[in-house]
N, C-alpha and C positions, 0 to 999 in steps of 0.2 A: 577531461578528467576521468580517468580509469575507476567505475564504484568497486570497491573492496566488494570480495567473495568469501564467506565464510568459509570453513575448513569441512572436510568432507562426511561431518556427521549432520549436517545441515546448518542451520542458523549456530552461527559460534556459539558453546555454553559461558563465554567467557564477558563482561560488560563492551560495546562499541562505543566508544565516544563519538557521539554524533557535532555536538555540538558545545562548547562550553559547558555548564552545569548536567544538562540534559542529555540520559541516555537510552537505547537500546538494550534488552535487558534479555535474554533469556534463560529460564531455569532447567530442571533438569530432563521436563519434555521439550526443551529444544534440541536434543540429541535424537531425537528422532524425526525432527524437521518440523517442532512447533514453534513458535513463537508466544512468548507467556506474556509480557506486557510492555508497555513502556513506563518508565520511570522518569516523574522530573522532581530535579531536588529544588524547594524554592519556589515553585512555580503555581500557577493558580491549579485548585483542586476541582477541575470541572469534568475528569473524565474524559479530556479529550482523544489520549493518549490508547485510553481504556475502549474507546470506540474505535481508534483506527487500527488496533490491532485484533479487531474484535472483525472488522472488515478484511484485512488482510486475509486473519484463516477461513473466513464466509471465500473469499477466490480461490483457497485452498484446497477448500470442500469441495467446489466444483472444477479443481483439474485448471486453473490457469496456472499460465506460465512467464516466464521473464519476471518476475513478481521485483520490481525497484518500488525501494522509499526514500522519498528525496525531500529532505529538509531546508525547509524554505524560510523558515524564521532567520529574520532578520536581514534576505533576501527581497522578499517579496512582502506589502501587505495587503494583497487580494487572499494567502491563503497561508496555512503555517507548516503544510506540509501535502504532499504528492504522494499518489502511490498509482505505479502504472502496471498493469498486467494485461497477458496477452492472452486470449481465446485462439482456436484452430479454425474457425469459420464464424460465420455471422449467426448462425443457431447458439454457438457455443460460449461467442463472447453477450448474447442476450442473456444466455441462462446465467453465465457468471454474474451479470448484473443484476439479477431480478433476486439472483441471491443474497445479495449483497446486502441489497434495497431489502431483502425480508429480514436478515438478520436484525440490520442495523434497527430500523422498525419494530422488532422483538423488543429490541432492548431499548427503544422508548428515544430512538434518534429518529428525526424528520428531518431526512435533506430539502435544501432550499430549494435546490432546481435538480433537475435531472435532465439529460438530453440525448437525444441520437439512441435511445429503448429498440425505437420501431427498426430501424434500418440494421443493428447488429455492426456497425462496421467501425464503430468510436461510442461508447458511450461513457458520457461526463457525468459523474455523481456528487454535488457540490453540498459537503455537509459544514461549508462556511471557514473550520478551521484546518479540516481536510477533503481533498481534493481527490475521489478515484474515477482515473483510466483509465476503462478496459475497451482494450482495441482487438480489431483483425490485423495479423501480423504484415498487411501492406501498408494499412494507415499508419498504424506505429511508423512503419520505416519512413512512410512520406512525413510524418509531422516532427520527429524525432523529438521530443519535448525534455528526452536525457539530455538532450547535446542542445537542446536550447534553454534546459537550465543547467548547464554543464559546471558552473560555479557553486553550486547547493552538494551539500555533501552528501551522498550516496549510499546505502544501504541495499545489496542484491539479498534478496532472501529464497532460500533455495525452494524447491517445490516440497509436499510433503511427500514424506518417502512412507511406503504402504506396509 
């Protein structure tokens, strides 16, 4: 399955349907490659949404790339959603992590587990309802985790544009 690409002002300004009820949502700093929140109609009020996009522009800050969001609800229920991004080296993909790990921690999220910090080459950040990847661009290719959840609908989100 091919993930949709937004249009060339970055993240579409326009709603994605991700999934039934629940969507993708950018306002009018998505036109310049941000991402404002996620939106679920219906659904429980816990912020979860609110943290993984809150994590998204934490990889954004530090320069990751490939940035997929892949929706797992009702797929999977180890996690509710994915978000895989790529670092340039193992320096590069630790600092995206460590970022990640402070934002989300600002804002008062304590991942369950975290793994693979020390080594830079795959680190797993497991905040239970979502799940971030940030890999060295050889691990990505070897574990391919897009094509091995290739049925989860897909959201490419561009890089931020400076």
């Amino acid at each position: 399955m091919q993930a949709p690409t937004p249009g060339p002002g970055g993240v579409s300004a326009a709603v994605r349907e991700l999934s039934g009820s629940r969507r993708l949502v950018s306002d009018e700093a998505g036109v310049s490659g941000g991402v404002s929140k996620a939106v679920t109609d219906g659904a429980r009020g816990d912020g979860v949404e609110a943290d993984l996009m809150l994590a998204v522009e934490a990889a954004r800050d530090r320069k990751g790339t490939e940035l997929l969001l892949l929706d797992l609800r009702g797929i999977s229920d180890a996690t509710d959603w994915f978000l895989l991004v790529s670092g340039t080296s193992d320096t590069h993909v630790r600092s995206i992590a460590e970022h990640v790990l402070d934002e989300l921690r600002e804002s008062g999220v304590r991942p369950s587990h975290v793994e693979g910090l020390r080594g830079g080459r795959w680190v797993l950040i497991d905040c239970i309802d979502f799940v971030v990847h940030v890999f060295h661009p050889a691990a990505r290719e070897f574990y391919r985790l897009d094509r091995l959840w290739g049925d989860a609908p897909a959201t490419r989100l561009e890089a931020q544009e400076v």
